[in-house]
C-alpha positions as CSV (number, residue, x, y, z in Angstrom):
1,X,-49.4,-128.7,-105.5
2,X,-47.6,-126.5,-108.2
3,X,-45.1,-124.2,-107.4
4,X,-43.7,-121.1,-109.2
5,X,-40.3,-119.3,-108.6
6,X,-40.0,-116.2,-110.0
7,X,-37.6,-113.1,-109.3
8,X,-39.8,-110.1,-107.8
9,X,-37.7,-107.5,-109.3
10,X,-39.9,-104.5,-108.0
11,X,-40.3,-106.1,-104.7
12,X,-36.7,-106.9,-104.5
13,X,-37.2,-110.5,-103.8
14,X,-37.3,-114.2,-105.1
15,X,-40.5,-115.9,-104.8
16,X,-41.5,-119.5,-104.2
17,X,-45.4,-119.6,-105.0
18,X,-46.3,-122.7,-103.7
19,X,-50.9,-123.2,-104.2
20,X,-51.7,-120.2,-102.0
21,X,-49.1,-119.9,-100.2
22,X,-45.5,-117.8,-100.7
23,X,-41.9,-118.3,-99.9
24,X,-40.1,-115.2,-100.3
25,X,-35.7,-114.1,-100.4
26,X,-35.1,-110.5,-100.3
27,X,-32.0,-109.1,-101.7
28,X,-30.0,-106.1,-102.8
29,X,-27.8,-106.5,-105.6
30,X,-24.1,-105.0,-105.3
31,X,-21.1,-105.5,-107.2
32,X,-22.0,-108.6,-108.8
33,X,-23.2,-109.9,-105.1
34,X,-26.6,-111.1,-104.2
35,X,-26.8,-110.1,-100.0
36,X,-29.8,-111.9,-98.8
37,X,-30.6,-109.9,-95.8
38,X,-34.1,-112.3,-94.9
39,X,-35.7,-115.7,-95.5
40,X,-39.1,-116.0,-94.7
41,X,-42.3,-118.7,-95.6
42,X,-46.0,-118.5,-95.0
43,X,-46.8,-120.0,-91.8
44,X,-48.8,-122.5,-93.4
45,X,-45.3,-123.6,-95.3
46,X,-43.3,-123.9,-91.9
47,X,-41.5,-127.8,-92.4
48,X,-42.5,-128.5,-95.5
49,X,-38.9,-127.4,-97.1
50,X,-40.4,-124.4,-99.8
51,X,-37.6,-121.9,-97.5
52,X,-35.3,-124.7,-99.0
53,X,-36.5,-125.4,-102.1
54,X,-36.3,-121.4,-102.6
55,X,-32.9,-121.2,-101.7
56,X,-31.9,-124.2,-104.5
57,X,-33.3,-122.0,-107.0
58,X,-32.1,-118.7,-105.5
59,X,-28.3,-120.6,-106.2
60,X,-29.6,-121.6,-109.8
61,X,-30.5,-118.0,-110.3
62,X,-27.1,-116.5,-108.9
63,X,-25.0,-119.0,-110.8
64,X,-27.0,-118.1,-113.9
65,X,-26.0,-114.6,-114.0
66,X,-22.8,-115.2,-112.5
67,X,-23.6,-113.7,-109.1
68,X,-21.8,-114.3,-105.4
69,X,-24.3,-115.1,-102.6
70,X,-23.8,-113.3,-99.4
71,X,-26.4,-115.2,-96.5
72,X,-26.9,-112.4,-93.9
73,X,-30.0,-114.3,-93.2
74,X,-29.3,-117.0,-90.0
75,X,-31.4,-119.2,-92.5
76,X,-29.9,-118.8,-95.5
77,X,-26.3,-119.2,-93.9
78,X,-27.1,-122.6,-92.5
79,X,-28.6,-123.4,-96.0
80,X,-25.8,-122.6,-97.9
81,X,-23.6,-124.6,-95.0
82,X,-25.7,-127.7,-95.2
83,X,-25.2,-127.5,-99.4
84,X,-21.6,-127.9,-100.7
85,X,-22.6,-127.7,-104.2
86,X,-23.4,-123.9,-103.5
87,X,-19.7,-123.5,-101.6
88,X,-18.3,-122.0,-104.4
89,X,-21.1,-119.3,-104.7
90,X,-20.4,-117.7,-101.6
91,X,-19.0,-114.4,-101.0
């Protein structure tokens, strides 16, 4: 199944598209921070991983334009624990 990540700029959200189905990340931008206030996935995504694959390429995207990460989201928080190589993006 393909997947497509893309940053929802409008909607204020990164995007896994996976077939059908969507991951999502919303955010607010501040001071060169990206605060992730909520994590969420299609039901029919629920323990296939696309939360975590989103959040891999949520990291790619911060470190790309030189942002922080701040994880409000429970979710994202244990993500980012779980991930050393994204230690040194957190704010």
């Amino acid at each position: 199944m393909s997947e497509t990540f893309s940053d929802n700029k409008d909607g204020h959200r990164f995007e896994l598209q996976v077939g059908e189905h969507l991951a999502w990340a919303d955010y607010r931008r501040r001071d060169g921070v990206l605060v992730i206030p909520h994590v969420e996935a299609d039901m029919a995504l629920r323990g296939g991983g696309a939360a975590g694959r989103l959040m891999a390429h949520v990291v790619e995207a911060a470190r790309a334009e030189g942002s922080k990460i701040r994880p409000l989201c429970g979710y994202a928080a244990a993500w980012m624990r779980r991930h050393p190589e994204a230690q040194d993006l957190l704010a």
